[in-house]
C-alpha positions as CSV (number, residue, x, y, z in Angstrom):
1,X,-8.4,37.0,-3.1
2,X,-10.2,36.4,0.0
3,X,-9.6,38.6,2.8
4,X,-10.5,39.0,6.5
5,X,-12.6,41.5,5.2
6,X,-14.6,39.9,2.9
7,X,-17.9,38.2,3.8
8,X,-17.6,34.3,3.7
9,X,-20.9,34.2,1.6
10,X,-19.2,36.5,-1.0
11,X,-16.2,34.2,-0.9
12,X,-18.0,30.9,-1.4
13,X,-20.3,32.5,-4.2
14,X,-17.1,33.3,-6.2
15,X,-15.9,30.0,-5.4
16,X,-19.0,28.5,-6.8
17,X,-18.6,30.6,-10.0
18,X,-15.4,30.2,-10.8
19,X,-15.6,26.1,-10.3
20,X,-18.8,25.8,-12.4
21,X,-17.5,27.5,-15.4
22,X,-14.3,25.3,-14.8
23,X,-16.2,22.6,-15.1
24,X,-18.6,23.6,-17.4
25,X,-18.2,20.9,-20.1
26,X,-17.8,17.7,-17.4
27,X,-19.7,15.2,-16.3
28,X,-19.4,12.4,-13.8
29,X,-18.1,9.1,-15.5
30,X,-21.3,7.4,-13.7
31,X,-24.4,5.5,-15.7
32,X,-25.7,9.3,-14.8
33,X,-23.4,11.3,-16.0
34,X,-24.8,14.1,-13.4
35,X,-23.1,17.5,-14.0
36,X,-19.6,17.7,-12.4
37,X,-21.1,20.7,-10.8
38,X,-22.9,18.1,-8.6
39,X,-19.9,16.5,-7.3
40,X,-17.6,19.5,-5.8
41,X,-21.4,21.0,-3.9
42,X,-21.3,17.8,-2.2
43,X,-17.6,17.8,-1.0
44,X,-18.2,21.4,-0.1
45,X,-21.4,20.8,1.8
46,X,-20.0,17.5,3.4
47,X,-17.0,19.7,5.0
48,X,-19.3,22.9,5.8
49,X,-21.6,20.5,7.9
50,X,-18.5,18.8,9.4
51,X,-16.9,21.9,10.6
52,X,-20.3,23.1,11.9
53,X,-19.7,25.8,8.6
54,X,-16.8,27.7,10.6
55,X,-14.3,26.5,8.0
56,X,-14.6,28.9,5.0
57,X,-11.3,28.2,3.1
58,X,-11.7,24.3,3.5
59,X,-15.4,24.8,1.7
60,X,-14.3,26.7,-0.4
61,X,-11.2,24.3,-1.5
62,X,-13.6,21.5,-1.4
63,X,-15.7,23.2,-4.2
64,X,-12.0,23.8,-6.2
65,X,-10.3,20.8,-5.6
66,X,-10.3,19.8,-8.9
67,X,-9.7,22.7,-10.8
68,X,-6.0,22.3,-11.2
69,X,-6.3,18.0,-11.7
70,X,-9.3,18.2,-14.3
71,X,-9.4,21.6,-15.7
72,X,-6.5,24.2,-17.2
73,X,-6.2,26.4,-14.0
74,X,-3.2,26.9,-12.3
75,X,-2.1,26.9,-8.5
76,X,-1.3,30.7,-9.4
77,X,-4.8,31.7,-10.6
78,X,-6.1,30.3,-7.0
79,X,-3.5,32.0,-5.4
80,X,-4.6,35.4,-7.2
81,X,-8.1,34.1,-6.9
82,X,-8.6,33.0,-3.6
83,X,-5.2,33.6,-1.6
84,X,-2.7,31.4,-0.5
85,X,-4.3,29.2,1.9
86,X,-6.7,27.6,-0.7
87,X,-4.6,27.2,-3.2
88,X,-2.4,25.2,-1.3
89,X,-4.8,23.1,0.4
90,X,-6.1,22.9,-3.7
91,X,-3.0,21.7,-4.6
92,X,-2.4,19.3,-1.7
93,X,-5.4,17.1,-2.8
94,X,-4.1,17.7,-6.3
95,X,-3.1,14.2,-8.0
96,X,0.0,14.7,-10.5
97,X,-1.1,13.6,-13.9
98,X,2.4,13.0,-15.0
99,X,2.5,10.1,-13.3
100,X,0.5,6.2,-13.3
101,X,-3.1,5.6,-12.0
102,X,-1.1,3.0,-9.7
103,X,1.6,5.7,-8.8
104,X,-1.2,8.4,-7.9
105,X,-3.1,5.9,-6.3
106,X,-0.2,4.8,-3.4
107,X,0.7,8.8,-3.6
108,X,-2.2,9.2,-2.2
109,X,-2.2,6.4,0.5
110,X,1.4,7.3,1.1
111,X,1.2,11.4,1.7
112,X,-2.6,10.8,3.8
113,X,-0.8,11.2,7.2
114,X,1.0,14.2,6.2
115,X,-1.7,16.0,4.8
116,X,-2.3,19.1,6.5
117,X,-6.0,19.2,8.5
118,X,-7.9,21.1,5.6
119,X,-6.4,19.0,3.1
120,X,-8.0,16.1,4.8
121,X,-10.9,17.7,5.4
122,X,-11.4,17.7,1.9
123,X,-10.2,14.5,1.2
124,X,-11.9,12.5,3.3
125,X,-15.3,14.8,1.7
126,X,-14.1,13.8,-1.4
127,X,-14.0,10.0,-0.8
128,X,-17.1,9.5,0.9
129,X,-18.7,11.5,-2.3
130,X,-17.2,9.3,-4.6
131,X,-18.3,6.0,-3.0
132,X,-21.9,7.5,-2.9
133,X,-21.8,8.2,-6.9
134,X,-19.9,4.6,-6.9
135,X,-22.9,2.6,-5.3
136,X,-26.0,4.8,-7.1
137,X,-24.1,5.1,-10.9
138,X,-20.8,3.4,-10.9
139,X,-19.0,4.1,-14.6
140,X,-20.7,2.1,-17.1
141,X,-17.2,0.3,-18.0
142,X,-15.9,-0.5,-15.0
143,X,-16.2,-4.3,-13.5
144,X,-17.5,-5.5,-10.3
145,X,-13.8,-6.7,-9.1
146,X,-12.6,-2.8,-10.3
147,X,-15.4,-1.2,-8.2
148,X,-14.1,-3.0,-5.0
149,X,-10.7,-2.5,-5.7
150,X,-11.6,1.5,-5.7
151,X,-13.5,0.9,-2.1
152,X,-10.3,-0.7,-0.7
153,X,-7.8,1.6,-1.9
154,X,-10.2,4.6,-0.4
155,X,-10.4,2.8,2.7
156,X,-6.3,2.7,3.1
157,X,-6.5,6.3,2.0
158,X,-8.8,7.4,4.9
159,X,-7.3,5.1,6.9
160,X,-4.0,7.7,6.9
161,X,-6.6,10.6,7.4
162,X,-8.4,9.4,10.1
163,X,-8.4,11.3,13.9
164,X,-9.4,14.6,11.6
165,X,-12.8,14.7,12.4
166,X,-15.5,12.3,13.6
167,X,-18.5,13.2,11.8
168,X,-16.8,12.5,7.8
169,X,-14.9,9.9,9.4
170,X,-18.3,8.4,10.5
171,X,-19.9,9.4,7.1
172,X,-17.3,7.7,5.3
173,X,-17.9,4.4,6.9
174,X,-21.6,4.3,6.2
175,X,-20.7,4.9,2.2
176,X,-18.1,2.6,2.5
177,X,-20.1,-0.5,3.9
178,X,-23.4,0.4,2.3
179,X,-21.5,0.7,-0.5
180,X,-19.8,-2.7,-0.3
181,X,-22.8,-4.0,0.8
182,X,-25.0,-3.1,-2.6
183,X,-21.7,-4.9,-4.7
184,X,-22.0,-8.1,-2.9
185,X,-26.2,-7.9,-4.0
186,X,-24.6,-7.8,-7.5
């Protein structure tokens, strides 16, 4: 668990562990395939340089937001892991499975504004990281018409996250038109 007594370093490190045995065995679902790995350092590092690196638990939640979506841990193992703080701003960003891709995707749109400001710290990290990986190695089977649907849908997302912090907000709007931008060269 991370404590006031704990160095952030130490924290992150074990952070960074545990998330890359997670996700030992994944890969993006780009023409790539880069290490998962590859994915959560960038949503980490994209909040740490937002928050000026002041924000420890929202790093550290960016490098574990996926854990309890794509892998078998638990809200409870985070909790015991890395306190309660990060494992609720883990679980906030956490889509429910149970449910349709077109039910999680207006869940997301819908909760945005409610999020609390961590949560959308890391969300907003995690969008502008997927449209990068979407304009350098989009997923081999999806179309040019699905690709633009996904930039829409994570503009209306941030859209409910924005007035969290300029500099992802900013960020996110250079992947988003770049990334538009290299679809309508296709």
């Amino acid at each position: 668990m991370i404590s006031p007594s704990q160095p952030p370093l130490l924290a992150f490190t074990r952070a960074l562990e545990f998330a890359a045995h997670k996700h030992t065995d994944q890969r993006r679902k780009g023409l790539r395939a880069e290490p998962y790995i590859n994915h959560l350092a960038e949503v980490a590092h994209l909040v740490a340089e937002a928050t000026g690196g002041e924000d420890v638990e929202a790093v550290i939640a960016g490098l574990l937001h996926d854990t309890m979506e794509d892998t078998d841990t638990s809200r409870e193992e985070l909790e015991k892991m890395f306190g309660p703080t990060i494992a609720a701003i883990v679980s906030e960003v956490t889509d429910d499975k149970r449910l349709t891709r077109a039910e999680r995707k207006q869940r997301q749109i819908d909760t945005a504004p409610a999020a609390s400001p961590k949560a959308k710290l890391v969300k907003i990290a995690d969008k502008i990281s997927n449209l990068r990986s979407m304009k350098v190695s989009p997923p081999a089977n999806w179309s040019l018409s699905r690709r633009r649907e996904y930039f829409t849908w994570a503009a209306a997302v941030v859209e409910g996250l924005r007035g969290t912090n300029a500099t992802l907000e900013r960020l996110f709007d250079e992947a988003y038109h770049t990334g538009l931008a290299s679809l309508e060269e296709e």
